[in-house]
Structures are given as C-alpha cells and as structure tokens.
C-alpha positions as CSV (number, residue, x, y, z in Angstrom):
1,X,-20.6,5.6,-23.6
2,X,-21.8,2.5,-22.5
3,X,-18.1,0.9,-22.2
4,X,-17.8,4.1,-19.9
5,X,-20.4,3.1,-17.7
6,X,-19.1,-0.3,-17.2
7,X,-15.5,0.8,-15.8
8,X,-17.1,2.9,-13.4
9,X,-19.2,0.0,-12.0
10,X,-16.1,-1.8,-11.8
11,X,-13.6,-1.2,-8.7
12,X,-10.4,-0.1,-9.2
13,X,-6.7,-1.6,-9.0
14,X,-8.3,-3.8,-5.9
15,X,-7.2,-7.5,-5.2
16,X,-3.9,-9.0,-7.1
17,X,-6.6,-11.3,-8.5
18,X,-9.2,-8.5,-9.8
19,X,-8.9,-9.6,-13.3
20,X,-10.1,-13.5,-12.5
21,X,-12.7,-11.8,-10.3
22,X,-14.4,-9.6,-13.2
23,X,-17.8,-11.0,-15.0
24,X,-16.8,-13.6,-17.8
25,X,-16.5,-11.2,-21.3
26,X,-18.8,-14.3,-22.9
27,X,-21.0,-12.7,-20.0
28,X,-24.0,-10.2,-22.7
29,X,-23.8,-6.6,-22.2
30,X,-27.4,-6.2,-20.5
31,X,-26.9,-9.3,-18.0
32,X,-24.4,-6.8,-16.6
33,X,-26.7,-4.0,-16.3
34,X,-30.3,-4.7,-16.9
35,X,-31.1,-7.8,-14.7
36,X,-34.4,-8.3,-13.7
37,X,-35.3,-9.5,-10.2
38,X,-35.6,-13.3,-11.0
39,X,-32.5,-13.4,-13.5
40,X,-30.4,-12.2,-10.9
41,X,-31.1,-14.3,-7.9
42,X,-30.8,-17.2,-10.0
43,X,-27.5,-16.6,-10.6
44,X,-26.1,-15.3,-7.5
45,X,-24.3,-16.9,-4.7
46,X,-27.1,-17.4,-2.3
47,X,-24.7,-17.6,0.7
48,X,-23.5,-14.5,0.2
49,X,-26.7,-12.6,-0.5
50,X,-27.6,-14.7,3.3
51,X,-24.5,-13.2,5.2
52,X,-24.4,-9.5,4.0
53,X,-28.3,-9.4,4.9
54,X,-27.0,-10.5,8.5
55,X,-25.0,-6.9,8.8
56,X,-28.2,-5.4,7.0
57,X,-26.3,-4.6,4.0
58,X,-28.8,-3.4,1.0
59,X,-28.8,-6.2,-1.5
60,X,-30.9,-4.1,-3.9
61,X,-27.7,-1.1,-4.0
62,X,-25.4,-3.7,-4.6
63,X,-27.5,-5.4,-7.5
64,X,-27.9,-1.8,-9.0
65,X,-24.1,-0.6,-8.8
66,X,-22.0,-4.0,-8.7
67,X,-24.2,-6.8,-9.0
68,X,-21.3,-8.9,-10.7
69,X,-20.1,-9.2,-6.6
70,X,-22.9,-11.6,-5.4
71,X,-22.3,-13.3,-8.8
72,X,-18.9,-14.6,-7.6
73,X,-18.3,-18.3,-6.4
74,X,-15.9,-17.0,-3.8
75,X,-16.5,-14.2,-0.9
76,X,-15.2,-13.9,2.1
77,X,-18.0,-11.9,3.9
78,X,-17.5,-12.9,8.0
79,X,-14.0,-12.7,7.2
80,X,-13.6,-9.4,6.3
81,X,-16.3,-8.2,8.8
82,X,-14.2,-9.9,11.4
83,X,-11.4,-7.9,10.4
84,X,-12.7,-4.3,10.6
85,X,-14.6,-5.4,13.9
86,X,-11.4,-6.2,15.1
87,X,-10.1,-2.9,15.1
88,X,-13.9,-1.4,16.2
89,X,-15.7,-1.2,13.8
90,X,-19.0,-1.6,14.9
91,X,-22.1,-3.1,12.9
92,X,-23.4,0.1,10.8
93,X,-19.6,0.7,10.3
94,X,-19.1,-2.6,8.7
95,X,-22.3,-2.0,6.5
96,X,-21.5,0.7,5.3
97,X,-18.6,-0.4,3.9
98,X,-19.4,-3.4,1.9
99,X,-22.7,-1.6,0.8
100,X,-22.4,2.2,0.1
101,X,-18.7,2.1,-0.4
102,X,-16.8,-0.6,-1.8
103,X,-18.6,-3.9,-2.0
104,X,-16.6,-5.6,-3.5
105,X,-14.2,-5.8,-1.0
106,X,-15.8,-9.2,-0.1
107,X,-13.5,-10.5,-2.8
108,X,-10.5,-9.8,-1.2
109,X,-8.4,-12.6,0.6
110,X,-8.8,-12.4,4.1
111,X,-4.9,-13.2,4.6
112,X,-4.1,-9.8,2.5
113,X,-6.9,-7.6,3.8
114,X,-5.3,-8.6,7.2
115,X,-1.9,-7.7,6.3
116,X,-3.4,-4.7,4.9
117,X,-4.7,-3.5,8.2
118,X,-0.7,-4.3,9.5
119,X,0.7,-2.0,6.6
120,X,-2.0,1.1,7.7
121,X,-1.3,0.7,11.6
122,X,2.3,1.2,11.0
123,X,1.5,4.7,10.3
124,X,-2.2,5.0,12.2
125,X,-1.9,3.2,15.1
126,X,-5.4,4.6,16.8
127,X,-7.9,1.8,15.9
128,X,-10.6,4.4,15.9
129,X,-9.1,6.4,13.5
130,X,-8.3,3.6,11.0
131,X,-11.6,2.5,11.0
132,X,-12.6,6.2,10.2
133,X,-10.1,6.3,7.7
134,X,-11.1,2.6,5.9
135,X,-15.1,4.0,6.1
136,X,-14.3,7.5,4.0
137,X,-11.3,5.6,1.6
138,X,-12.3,2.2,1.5
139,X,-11.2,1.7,-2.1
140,X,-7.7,2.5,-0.9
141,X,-7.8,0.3,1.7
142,X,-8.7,-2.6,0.0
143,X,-5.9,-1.9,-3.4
144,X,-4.1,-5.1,-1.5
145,X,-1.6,-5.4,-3.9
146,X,2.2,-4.8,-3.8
147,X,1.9,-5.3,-0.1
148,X,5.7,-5.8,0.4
149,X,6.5,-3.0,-2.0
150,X,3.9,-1.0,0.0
151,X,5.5,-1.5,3.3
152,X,9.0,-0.4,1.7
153,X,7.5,3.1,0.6
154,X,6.0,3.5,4.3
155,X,9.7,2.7,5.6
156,X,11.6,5.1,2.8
157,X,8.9,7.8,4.2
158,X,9.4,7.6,7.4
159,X,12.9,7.6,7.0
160,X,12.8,11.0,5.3
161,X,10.9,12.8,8.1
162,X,7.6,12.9,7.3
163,X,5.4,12.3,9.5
164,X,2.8,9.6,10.1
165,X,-0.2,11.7,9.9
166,X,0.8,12.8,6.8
167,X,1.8,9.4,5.3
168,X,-1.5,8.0,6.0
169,X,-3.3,10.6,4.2
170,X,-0.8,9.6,1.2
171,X,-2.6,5.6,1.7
172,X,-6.0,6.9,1.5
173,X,-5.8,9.7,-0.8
174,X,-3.1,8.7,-3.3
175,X,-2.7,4.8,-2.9
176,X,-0.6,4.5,-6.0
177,X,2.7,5.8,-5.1
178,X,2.8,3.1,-3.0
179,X,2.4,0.5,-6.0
180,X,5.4,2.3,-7.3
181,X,8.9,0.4,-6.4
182,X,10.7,2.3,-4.0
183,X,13.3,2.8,-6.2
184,X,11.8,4.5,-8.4
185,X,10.3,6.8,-5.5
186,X,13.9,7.3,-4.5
187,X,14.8,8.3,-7.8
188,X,12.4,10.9,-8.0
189,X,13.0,12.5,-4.5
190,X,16.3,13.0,-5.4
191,X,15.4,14.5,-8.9
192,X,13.5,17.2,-6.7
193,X,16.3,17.7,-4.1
194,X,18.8,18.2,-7.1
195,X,16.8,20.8,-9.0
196,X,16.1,23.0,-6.4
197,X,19.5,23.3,-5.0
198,X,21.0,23.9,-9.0
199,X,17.7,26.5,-8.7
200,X,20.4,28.0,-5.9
201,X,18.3,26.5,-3.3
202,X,20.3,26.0,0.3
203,X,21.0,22.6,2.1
204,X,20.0,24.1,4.9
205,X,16.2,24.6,3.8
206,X,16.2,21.8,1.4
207,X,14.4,19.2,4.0
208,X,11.9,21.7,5.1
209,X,11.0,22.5,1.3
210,X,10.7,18.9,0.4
211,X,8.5,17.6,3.4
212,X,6.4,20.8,2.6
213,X,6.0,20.0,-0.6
214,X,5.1,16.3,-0.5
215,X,2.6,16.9,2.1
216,X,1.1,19.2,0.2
217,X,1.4,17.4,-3.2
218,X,2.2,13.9,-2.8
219,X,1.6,13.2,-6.5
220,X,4.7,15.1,-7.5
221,X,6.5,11.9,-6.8
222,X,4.4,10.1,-9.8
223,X,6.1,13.0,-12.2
224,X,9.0,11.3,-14.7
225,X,12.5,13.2,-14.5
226,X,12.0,13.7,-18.1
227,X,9.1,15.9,-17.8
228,X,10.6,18.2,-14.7
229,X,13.7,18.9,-16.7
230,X,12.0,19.5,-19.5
231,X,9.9,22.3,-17.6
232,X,12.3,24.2,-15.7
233,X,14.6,23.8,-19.0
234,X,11.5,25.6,-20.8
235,X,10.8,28.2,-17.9
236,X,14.4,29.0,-18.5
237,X,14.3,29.7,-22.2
238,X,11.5,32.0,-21.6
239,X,13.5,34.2,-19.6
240,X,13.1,33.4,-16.0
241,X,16.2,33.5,-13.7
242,X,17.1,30.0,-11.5
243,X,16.3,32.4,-8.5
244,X,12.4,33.2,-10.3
245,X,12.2,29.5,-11.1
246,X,12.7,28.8,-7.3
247,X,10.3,30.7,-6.6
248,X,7.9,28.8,-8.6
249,X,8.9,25.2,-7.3
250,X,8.1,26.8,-3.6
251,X,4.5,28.4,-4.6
252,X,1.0,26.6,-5.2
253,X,2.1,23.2,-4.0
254,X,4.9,23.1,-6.1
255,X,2.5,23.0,-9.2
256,X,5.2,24.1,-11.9
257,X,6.5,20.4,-11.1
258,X,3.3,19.2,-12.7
259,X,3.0,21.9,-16.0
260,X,4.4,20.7,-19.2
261,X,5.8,23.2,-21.8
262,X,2.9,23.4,-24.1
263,X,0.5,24.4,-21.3
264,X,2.8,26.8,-20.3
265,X,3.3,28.0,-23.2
266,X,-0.3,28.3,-24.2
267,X,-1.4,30.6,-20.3
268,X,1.7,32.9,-21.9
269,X,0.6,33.3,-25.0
270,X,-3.1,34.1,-23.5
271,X,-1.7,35.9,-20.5
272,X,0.4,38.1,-22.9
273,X,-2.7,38.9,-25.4
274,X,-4.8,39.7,-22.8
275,X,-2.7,42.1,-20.5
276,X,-0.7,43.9,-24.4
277,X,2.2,43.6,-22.0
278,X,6.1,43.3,-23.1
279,X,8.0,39.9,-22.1
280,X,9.9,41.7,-19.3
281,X,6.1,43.1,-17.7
282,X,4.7,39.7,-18.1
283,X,7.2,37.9,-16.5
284,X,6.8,40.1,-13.3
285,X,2.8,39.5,-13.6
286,X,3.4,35.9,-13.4
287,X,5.8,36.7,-10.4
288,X,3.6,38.3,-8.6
289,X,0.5,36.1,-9.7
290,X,2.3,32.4,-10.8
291,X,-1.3,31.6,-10.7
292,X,-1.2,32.4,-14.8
293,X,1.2,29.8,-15.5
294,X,-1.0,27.1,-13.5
295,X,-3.9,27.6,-14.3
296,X,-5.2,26.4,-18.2
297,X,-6.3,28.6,-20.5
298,X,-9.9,28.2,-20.7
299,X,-10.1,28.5,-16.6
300,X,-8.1,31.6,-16.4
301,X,-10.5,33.3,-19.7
302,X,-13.5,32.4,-17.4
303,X,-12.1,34.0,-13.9
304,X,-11.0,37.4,-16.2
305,X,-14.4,37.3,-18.1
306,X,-16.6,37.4,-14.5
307,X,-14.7,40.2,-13.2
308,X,-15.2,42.2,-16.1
309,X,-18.5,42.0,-15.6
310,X,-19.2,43.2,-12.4
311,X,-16.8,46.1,-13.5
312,X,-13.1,45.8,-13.1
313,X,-11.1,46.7,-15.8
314,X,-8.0,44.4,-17.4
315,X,-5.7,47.6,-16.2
316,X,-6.9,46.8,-12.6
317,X,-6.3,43.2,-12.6
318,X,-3.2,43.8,-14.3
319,X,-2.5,46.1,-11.1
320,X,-3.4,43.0,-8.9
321,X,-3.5,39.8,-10.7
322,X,-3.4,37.7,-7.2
323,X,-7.1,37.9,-7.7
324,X,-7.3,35.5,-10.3
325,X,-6.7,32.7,-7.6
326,X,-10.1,33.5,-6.6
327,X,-12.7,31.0,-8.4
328,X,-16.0,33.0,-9.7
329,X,-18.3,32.0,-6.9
330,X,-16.2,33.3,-4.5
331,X,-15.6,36.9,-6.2
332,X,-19.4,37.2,-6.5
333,X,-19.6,36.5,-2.7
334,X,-17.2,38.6,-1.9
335,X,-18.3,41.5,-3.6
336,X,-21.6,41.0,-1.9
337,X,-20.0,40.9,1.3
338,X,-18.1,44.7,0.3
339,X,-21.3,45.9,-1.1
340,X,-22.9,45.7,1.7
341,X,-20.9,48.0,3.6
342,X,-21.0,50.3,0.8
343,X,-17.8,49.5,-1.0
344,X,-17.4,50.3,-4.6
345,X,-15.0,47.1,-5.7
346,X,-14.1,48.9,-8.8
347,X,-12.6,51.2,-6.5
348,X,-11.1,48.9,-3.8
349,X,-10.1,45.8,-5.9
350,X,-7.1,44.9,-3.0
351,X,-10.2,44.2,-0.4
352,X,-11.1,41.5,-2.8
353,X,-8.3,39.7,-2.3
354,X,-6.2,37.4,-0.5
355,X,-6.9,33.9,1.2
356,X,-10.3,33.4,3.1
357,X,-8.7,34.2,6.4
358,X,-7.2,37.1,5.1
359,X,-10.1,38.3,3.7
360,X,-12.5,37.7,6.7
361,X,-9.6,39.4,8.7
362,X,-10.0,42.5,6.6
363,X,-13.7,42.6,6.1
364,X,-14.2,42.3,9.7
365,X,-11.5,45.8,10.3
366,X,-13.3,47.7,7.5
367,X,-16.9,46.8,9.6
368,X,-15.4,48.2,12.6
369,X,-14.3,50.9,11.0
370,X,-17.9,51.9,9.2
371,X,-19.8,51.3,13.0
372,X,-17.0,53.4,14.5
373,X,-19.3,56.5,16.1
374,X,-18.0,60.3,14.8
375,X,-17.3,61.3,18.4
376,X,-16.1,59.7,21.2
377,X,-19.2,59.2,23.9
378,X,-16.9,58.5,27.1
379,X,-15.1,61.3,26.8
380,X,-15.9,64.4,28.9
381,X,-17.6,67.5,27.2
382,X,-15.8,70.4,27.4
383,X,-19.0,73.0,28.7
384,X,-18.2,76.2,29.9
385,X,-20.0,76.9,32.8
C-alpha cells in the first residue's frame, strides 16, 4: 500500500531524464513522506522555494504532495514561467500550474518544454487556447519525450484527415500514442482499414469510419494486431456473420476492438443464463443491445439487478435490452422524471430509454400531451339560439 502511495506522488513518463530526477532509493521511506517543517527546509533548494513564492505558488501543497521537487539541485522555474507567459499565460495561470497541477514541471529543460510548446501549436495555434489546454492537462504537456517521434505522429495524422481539433485532444488526453513510433501507428491503422473492408466494409465509407472511430477512441491505435484478430476471429466462431461483426466495429466507439475473447466470452455466458435464451435469440439481443458484449460481467449483473427492483421484469428487458446502456443513477432519475407525470415504467419501459437528448425530447411530448386541455377553448361553441 505504501509503495502505492509513492507512485502516485510521483509524476508520470515526464522529462527524458525523470529517472536521474527521482529521490535517491538510499533516500528512508518517511523522509519522503513524513518530513517535518525544519527537516525539509534544510534540505531543499532554497532558490527555488524563493522563486515559486514570487508567482505565489503554495510551498506547503508542494511539500505535502511532491516535496522531492524543491529537493532537486536543478530547476528551471523563471524559465518555464517565461514560457507559458509567452503564449499568455498570465500570473494565476502560471501558478496554478506548477502548484495545483504538475509541479514538477520545474524539472523539465527549458530547451524541450520550448519545443514542446512548437509540437502543440502545430495543431493549436490559438495561444489562448493552448494555455487553456496546458492548465487542465499539464502532465501531458510536460511528457517531453520522443519529441521528434511526437512531431511524426502529428504529421502521419494530419495526413490522414483528421482534424487538428481532434489531434490536440489526442496530446492532452492520450499522450502516449504519440511515444509510439509512427510505424507502428501506421501498422495499426492499416490493421483497422483491412478488417473492416474483409468485414465487407466499402472503400467508399472506409475514411469516414476510421476518422469516426479514432476521434472517438484514439486508444484503439495502442491495440496489438494479435489481439484484434483474435477477437473478430472469436466473434466469428460464435456465430456472428462478417456483416454482424461490422456492425459491432461501427457501434460504441468501436469497443469490440478493445474486448478480448475471455470477456466476451464470460458477458455470453452471463447474458445467456440470465435471459434462458437459445444461441440464435441471444445473438439478436446482443444485436440489438451490443452493449452485452461490452460491458463486464459484474457491471451488467448490477444495471439488471436495479431495474428489477423498481419492477421490470427479465422478459421486459429482454423485450428492450438498449436499456442496459443506462447506468443505475440515471434509471432511478428517470423513473422519477415518468413518475411524476403518472407513468407506470413497468408499463412503458421504451420511455425509459434512449440517449439523454432523446429522452428529454420524449419526456417533454408526453408533458404536452398530459397538460393538453379535453376541449379546445378557441373554438366556437356550437349554441342553438
């Protein structure tokens, strides 16, 4: 537990030169974690404790989640400040960066944090907007390794069509494909065009599909081409057509891309138990809901065991299965929402579901509806004189 809590006060995959940069291992366990007030300052570099009190950073946060930073002979505090004021950053920005979220960015080389800020403006040229974007994913930024391999992957992006927007939210959100060669990124778009045109996927829509899917699941591209084969391979044996599989690799983000056989295997197994359904009828609940191949077992026992409760029966979500998708909390508020028009969900299980739009677009009919008056009151009454 206690070698737990050490990795997490320890940034991750930062500088090239992290490793030099962690606290000596002849370093005791509790001089990591429990100084005291007096300990500490005795060992830190006093002019860094000196400059980040000059951007009113809070020496007392950093002591209390990374202390080991203002233990380090060599920061680079002005420097990096310089950089993201540069681009706008203004003195609370630059503040909250090296105190609430990534102090030990201080550590970084100037030079690379500089050619770091080149690399992100290639696909976020707005200065405003990088800064915003450094300030919520500062870890990201600062992972200044790779930088020539990192600039590669932008290029090979780019040059397949997507767009910059959606590259930058790659950076910030999943920084490690971009510390993969680009060859190997390559090698795994191609993988996906492959299987889904021997899925009997066209050229023509191939493009669209595969920009879809990376923007919305960028981390397919970390998959191996062992483990895709061996999953559509697998969905095959268990009786699915290429043109069922397709569908599949074009639902939820492309999540099937992501399942290994055993889990599959295992929401099947579970799926099948729970529903006393033949191959053939399960195979068109998963269809209809592929929701029961994603999700794990455990998750999918939870969402079936809360609406049992509030009264729907296994042959009803067997009728509609979409509504597993729905988490618990949001079943339990949508049923409030019905109940208070005086909806019966055992009885109207469809109004339960569909996405929050759809839902909000259908609640808001079925109110109209309910205050719609019995009679018309401009039209003329029909007295007989």
């Amino acid at each position: 537990m206690f070698w737990m809590l050490l990795m997490r006060c320890q940034p991750y995959r930062l500088c090239s030169f992290r490793k030099m940069l962690l606290p000596p291992k002849y370093r005791s366990f509790l001089a990591c974690f429990t100084y005291t007030t007096d300990r500490q300052s005795n060992k830190e570099n006093k002019r860094t404790v000196e400059k980040l009190s000059k951007f009113s950073v809070d020496i007392k946060k950093i002591r209390r989640l990374k202390g080991w930073v203002l233990l380090e002979d060599e920061t680079y505090v002005e420097e990096i400040a310089n950089i993201l004021q540069k681009l706008g950053a203004n003195k609370a920005s630059v503040a909250r960066v090296l105190k609430e979220c990534c102090p030990e960015a201080i550590v970084c080389s100037p030079t690379a944090v500089d050619t770091q800020r080149e690399l992100w403006q290639l696909v976020c040229k707005n200065k405003e907007k990088l800064v915003k974007l450094i300030e919520q994913f500062p870890e990201s930024f600062f992972t200044v390794e790779d930088q020539e391999n990192q600039k590669l992957n932008i290029q090979f992006f780019q040059e397949l069509g997507l767009k910059n927007v959606i590259i930058s939210r790659f950076l910030t959100t999943a920084p490690n494909i971009f510390l993969n060669p680009v060859e190997r990124n390559k090698q795994m778009i191609n993988i996906l065009q492959e299987s889904y045109l021997n899925l009997g996927g066209s050229e023509a829509n191939m493009k669209v599909w595969l920009l879809k899917l990376l923007s919305q699941n960028p981390f397919v591209v970390l998959n191996s081409s062992v483990a895709i084969k061996e999953t559509l391979e697998f969905l095959e044996g268990q009786g699915f057509t290429n043109f069922e599989i397709l569908q599949f690799v074009s639902k939820l983000k492309g999540f099937i891309f992501q399942l290994c056989p055993r889990s599959i295997q295992n929401s099947i197994s579970f799926s099948k138990n729970v529903f006393k359904c033949s191959d053939h009828d399960l195979r068109q609940l998963i269809l209809k809901c592929p929701a029961l191949l994603y999700y794990s077992v455990p998750v999918l026992d939870e969402r079936i065991q809360g609406l049992l409760k509030v009264g729907i029966s296994i042959a009803q979500i067997r009728e509609i299965p979409m509504v597993l998708e729905l988490t618990p909390q949001i079943v339990q508020y949508r049923i409030r929402k019905l109940n208070s028009l005086g909806y019966r969900i055992d009885t109207h299980l469809a109004n339960l579901n569909g996405t929050k739009k759809e839902f909000e677009a259908n609640f808001g009919k079925i109110q109209a509806k309910k205050g719609r008056p019995v009679f018309n009151p401009v039209a003329p009454l029909n007295v007989e004189e």
